[in-house]
TORNU-643409 format. One record per residue (C-alpha): x, y, z; residue number from 1; residue in three letters. Coordinates in steps of 0.001 Angstrom, whole numbers, plus 524288, in hexadecimal, padded with zeros to 5 digits. Example, Ala and Ser with C-alpha at 12.3 -4.5 7.8 and 13.67 -1.06 7.14 Angstrom:
ATOM      c1      c2      c3   num   residuo
ATOM   8300C   7EE6C   81E78     1       Ala
ATOM   83566   7FBDC   81BE4     2       Ser
This chain:
ATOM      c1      c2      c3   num   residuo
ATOM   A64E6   F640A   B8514     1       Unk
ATOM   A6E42   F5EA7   B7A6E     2       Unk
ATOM   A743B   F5189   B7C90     3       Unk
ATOM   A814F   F5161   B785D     4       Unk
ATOM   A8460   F483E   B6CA4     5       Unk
ATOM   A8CC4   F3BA5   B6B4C     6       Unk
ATOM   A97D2   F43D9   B65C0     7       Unk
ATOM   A9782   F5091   B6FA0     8       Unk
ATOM   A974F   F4500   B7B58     9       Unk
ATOM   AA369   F3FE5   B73AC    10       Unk
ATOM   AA994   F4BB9   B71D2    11       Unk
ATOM   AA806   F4F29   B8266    12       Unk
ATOM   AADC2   F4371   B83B4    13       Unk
ATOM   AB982   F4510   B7C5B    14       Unk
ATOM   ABCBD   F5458   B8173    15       Unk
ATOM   ABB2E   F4E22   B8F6C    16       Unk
ATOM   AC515   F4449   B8CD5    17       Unk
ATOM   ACF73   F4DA8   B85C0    18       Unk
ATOM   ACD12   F55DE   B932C    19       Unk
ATOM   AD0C8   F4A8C   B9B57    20       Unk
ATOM   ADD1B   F466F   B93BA    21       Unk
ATOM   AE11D   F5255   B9422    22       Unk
ATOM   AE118   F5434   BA335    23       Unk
ATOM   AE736   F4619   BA429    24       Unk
ATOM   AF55C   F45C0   BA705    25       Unk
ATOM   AFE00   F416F   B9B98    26       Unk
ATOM   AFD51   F3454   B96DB    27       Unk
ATOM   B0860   F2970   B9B72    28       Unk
ATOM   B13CC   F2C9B   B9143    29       Unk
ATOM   B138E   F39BF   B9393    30       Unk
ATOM   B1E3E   F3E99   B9E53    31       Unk
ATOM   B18F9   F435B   BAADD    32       Unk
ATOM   B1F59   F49FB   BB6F1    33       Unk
ATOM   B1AF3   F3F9E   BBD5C    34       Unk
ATOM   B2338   F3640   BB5F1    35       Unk
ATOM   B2E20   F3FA1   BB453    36       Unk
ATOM   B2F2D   F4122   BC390    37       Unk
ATOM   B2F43   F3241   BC3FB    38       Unk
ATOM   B3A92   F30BF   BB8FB    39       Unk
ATOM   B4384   F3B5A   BBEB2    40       Unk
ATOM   B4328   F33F3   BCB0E    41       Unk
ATOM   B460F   F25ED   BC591    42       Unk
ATOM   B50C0   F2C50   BBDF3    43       Unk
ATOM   B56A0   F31DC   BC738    44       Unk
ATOM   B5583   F2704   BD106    45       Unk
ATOM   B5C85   F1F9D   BC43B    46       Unk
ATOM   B6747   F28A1   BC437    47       Unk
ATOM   B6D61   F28FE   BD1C2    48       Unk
ATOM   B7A2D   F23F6   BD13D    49       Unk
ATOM   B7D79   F1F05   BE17A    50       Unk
ATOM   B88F7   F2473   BE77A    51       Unk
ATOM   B8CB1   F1BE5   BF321    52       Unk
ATOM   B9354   F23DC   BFD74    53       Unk
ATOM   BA0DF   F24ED   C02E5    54       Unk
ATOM   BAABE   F3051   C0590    55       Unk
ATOM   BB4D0   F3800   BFCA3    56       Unk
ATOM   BBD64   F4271   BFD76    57       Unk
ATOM   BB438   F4DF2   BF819    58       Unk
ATOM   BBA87   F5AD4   BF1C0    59       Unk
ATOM   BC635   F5E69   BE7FB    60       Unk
ATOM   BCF46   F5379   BE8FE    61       Unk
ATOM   BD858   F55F7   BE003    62       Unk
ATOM   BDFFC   F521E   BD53D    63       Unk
ATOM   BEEB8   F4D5A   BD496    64       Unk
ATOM   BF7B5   F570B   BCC32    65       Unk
ATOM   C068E   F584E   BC994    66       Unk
ATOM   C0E4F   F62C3   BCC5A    67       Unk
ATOM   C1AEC   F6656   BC4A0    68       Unk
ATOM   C232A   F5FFC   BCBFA    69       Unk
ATOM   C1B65   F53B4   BCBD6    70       Unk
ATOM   C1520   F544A   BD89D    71       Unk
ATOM   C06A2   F52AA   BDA38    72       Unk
ATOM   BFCB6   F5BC8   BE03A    73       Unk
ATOM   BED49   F58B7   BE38E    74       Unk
ATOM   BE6D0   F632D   BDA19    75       Unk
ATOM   BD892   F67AC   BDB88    76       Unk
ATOM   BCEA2   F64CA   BD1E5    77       Unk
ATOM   BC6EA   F6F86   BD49C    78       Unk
ATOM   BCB8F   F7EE7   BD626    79       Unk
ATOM   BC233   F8127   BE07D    80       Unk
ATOM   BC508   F8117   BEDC3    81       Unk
ATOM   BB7DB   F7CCE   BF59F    82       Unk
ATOM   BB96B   F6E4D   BF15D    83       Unk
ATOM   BC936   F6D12   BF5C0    84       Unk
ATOM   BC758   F6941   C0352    85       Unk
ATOM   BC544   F5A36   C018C    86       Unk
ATOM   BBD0C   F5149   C0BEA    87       Unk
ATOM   BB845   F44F6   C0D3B    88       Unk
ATOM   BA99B   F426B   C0BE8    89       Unk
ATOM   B9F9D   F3708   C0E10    90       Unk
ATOM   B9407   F3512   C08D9    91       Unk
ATOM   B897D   F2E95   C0899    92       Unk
ATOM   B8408   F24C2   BFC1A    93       Unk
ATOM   B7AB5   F2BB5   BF42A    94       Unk
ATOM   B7568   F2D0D   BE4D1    95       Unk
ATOM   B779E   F36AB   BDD37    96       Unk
ATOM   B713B   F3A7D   BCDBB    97       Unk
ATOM   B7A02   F3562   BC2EF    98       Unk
ATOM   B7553   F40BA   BBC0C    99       Unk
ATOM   B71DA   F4F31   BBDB4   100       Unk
ATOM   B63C6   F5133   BBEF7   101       Unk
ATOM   B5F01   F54DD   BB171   102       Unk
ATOM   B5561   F5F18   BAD29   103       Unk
ATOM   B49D7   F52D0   BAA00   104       Unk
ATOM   B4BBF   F500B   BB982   105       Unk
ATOM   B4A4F   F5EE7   BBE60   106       Unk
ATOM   B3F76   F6170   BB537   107       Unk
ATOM   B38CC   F5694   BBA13   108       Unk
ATOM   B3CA0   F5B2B   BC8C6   109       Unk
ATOM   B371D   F6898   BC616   110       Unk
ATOM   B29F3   F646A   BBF2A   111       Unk
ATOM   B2716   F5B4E   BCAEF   112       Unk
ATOM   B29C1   F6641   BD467   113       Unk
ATOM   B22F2   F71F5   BCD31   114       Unk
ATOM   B3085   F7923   BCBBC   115       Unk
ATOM   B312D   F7F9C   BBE32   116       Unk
ATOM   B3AE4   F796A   BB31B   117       Unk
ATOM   B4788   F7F58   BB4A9   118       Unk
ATOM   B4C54   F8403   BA6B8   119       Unk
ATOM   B5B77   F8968   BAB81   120       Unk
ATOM   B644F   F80A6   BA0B0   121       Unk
ATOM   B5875   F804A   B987C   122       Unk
ATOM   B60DE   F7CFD   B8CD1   123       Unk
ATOM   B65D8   F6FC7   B936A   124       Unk
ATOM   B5858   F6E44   B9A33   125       Unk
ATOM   B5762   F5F3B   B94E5   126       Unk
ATOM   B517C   F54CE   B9DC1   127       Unk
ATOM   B5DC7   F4D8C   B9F04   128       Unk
ATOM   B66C7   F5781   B9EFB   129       Unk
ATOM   B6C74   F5E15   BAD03   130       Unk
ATOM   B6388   F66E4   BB357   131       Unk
ATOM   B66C4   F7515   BB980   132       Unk
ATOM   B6132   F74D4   BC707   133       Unk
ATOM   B59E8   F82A9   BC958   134       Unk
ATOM   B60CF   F82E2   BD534   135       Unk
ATOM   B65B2   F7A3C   BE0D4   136       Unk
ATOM   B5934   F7C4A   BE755   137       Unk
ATOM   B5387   F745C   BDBD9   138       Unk
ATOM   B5BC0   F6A8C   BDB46   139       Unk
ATOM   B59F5   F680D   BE7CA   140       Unk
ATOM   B4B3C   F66A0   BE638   141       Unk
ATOM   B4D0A   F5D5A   BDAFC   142       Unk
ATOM   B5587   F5536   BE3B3   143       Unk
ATOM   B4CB4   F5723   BEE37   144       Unk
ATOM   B3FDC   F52BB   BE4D5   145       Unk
ATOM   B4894   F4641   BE100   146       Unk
ATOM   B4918   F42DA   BEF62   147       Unk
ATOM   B39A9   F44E3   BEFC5   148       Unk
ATOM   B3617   F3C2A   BE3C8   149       Unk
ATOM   B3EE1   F31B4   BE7AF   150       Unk
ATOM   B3E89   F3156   BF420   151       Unk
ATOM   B4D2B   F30E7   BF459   152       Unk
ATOM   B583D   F3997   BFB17   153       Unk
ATOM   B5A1C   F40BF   BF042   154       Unk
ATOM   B6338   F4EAF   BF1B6   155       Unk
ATOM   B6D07   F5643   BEA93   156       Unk
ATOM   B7AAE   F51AA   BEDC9   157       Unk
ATOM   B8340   F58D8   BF5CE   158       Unk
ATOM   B90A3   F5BDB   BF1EE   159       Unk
ATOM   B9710   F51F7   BF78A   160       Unk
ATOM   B8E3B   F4665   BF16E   161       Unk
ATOM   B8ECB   F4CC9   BE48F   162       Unk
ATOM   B9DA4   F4D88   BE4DF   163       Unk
ATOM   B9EF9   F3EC6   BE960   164       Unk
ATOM   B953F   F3B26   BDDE1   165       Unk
ATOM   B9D3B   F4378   BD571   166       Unk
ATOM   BA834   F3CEE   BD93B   167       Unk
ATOM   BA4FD   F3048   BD7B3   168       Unk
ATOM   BA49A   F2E45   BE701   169       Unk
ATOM   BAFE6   F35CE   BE894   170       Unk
ATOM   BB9DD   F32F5   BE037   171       Unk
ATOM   BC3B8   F3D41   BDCA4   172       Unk
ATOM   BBE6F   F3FA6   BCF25   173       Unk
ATOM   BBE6D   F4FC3   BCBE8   174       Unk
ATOM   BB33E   F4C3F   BC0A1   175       Unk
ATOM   BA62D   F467A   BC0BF   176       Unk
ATOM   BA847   F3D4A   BB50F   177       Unk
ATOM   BAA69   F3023   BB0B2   178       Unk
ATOM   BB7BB   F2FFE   BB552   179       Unk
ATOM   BB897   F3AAA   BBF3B   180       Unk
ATOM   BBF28   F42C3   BB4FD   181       Unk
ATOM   BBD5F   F4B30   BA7A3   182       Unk
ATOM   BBCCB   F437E   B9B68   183       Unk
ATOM   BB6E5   F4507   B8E69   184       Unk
ATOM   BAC59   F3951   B90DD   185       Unk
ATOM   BA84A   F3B67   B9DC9   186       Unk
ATOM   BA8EB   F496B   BA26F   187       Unk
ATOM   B9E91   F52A5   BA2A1   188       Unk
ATOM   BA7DB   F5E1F   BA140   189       Unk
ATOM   BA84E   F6994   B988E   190       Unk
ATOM   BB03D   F6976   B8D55   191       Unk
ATOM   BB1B3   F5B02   B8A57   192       Unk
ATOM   BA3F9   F5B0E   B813F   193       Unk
ATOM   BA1C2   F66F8   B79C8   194       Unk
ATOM   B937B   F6563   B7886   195       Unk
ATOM   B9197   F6417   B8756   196       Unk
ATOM   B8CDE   F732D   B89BD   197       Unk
ATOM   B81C3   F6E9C   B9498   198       Unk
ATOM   B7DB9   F6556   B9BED   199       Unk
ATOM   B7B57   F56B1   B9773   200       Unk
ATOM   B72E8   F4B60   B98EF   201       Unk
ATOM   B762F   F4512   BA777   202       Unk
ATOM   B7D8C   F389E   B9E02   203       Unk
ATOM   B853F   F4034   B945A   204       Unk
ATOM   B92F3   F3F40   B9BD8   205       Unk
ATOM   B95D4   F3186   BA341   206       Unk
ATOM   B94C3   F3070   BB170   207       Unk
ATOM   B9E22   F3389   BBC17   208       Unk
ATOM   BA28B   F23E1   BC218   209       Unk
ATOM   B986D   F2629   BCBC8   210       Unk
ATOM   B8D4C   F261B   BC07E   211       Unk
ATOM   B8A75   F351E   BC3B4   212       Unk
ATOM   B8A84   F3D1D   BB384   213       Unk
ATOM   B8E84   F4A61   BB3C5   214       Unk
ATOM   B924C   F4D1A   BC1E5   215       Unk
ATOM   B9DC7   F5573   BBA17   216       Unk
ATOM   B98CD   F5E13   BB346   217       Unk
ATOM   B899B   F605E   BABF5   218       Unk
ATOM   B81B9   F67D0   BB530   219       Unk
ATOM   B89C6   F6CF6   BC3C4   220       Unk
ATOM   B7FB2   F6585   BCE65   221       Unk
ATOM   B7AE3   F6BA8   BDB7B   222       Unk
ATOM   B7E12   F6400   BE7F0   223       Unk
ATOM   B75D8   F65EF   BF336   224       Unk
ATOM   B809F   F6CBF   BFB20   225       Unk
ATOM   B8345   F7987   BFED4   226       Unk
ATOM   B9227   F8091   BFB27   227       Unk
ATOM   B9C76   F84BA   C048E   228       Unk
ATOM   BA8A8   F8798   BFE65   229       Unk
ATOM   BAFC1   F8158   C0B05   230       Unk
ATOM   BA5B4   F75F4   C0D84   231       Unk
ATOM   BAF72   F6B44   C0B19   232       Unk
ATOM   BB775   F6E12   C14C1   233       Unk
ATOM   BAE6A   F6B23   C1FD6   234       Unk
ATOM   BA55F   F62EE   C1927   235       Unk
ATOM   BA11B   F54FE   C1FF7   236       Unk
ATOM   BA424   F4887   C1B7D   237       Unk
ATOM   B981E   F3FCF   C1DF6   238       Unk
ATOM   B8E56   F4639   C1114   239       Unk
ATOM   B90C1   F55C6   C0FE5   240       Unk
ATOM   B8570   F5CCB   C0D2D   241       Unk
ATOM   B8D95   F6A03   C0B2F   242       Unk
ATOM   B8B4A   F76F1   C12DD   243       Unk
ATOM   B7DC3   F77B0   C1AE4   244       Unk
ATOM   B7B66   F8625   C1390   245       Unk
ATOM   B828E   F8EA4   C0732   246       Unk
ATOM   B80AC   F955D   BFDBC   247       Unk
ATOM   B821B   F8E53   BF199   248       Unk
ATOM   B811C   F8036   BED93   249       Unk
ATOM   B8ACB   F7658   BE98F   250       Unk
ATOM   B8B53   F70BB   BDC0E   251       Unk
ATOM   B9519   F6960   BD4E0   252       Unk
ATOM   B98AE   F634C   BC781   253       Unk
ATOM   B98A2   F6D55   BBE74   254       Unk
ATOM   B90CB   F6FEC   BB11A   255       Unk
ATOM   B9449   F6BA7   BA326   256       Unk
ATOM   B9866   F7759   BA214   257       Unk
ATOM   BA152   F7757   BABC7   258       Unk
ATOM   BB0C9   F73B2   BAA31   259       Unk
ATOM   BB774   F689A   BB179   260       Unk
ATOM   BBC41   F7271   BBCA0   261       Unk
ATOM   BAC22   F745A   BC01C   262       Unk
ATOM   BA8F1   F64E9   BBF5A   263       Unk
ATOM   BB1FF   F5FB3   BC8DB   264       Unk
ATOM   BAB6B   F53DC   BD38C   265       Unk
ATOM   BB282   F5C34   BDD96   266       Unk
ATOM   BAEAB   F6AB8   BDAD0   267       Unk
ATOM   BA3B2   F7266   BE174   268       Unk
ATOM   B9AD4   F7E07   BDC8A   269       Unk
ATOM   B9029   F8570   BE1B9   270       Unk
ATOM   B8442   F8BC5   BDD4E   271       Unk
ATOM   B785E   F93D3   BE61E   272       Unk
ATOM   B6D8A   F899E   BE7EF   273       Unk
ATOM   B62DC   F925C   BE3E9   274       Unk
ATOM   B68E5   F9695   BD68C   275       Unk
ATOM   B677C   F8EC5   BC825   276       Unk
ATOM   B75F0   F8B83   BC4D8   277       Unk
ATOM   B7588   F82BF   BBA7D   278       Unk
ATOM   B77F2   F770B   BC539   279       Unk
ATOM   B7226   F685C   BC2CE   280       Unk
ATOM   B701F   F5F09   BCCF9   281       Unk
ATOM   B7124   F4FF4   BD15C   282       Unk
ATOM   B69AE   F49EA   BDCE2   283       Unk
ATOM   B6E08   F41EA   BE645   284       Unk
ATOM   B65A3   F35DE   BEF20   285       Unk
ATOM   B6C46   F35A5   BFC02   286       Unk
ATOM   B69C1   F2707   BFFA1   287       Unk
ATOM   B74C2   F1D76   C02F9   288       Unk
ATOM   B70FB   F12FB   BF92C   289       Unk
ATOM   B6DC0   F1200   BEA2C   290       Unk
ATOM   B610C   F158D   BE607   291       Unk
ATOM   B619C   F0E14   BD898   292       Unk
């Protein structure tokens, strides 16, 4: 039998170690999913803005406008007619995202859960740029998965929450801005910046006085309710949760693309829950007290 020599021992030893680095996981400073899980979380945890509860007057109420002879009229923001018929409605504190969930958050949602990488947008597919949902039914599940790693009651908002958010807890503002209205500075609204032909970073326009950015405007966000033209009229007071079945579900906000008639606080729109419509999202955490 040949012994092996000092070098072919050294040599074994050497392959044998190169097989076992190789099989390790990565070293520390590389990123994990693991440690991406961990930051999404944190981050969004960071960026819940709280919304303490109360009651306002939800729907189309109006502007004041002159007619010839000097008289005044209430006007409607909004030409649509399934958000006239005003009501009062309370809700309950909760937190909301200060920003739309961005494609860095989803990714990371959709590794963890085995889902495959949606590409739809892939030309503003940036990590912290507004993701396009798939469809409700994902959203949902990332809302759903935020609860799960938390431990938190996270959700998608319903209508009403995401109109009393927009709305800075329900005052009569018809934009979700710094100022409740369209400005130059503060208004993510097509038109006023030329090189604003898709979505931007959550930061790029300021907040509305409520500390939620781009509630006007950016991406259109699902809620978790479903759409009845006539729901307002005989919804309850005490935290709507919108029809028990439909056929479509509510968004609201409007897109960059969208002009100032489509990003009112006030109007609604609808999309089928199981179809990719270019809609982003925000998440809610439906406890009565801060959680940062």
């Amino acid at each position: 039998m040949i012994m092996p020599t000092r070098n072919h021992l050294l040599s074994s030893i050497l392959a044998l170690s190169g097989l076992i680095s190789a099989c390790q996981s990565p070293s520390d400073d590389a990123p994990t999913l693991e440690s991406d899980i961990k930051r999404v979380i944190q981050q969004t945890l960071d960026n819940m803005v709280f919304v303490k509860g109360g009651s306002f007057i939800m729907g189309d109420f109006g502007k004041l406008e002159r007619n010839s002879d000097g008289s005044q009229f209430l006007a409607h923001w909004s030409s649509d007619k399934d958000d006239d018929f005003l009501h009062r409605v309370t809700l309950d504190s909760f937190s909301i995202n200060k920003y739309e969930v961005t494609w860095e958050e989803f990714d990371t949602f959709s590794r963890a859960t085995n889902r495959p990488i949606f590409k739809e947008g892939k030309r503003f597919h940036r990590p912290n740029i507004p993701a396009y949902m798939p469809n409700w039914y994902e959203a949902k599940a990332f809302c759903d998965w935020l609860a799960k790693q938390s431990g938190l009651a996270f959700d998608m908002p319903t209508e009403a929450q995401w109109e009393y958010a927009a709305r800075s807890r329900g005052l009569n503002v018809p934009f979700g801005t710094n100022d409740g209205m369209i400005d130059r500075n503060g208004s993510n609204i097509k038109g006023w910046h030329v090189s604003q032909k898709h979505p931007v970073r959550g930061d790029f326009y300021p907040s509305n006085p409520l500390g939620l950015h781009h509630i006007s405007g950016n991406v259109p966000e699902y809620t978790k309710d479903w759409y009845a033209e006539g729901y307002y009229q005989h919804s309850p007071e005490q935290n709507p949760q919108g029809p028990d079945t439909g056929q479509k579900k509510v968004i609201r906000g409007g897109s960059n693309a969208s002009s100032s008639r489509f990003t009112l606080t006030i109007r609604r729109d609808s999309v089928e829950p199981d179809k990719a419509d270019y809609v982003g999202l925000r998440c809610v955490v439906n406890i009565k007290k801060r959680i940062n």
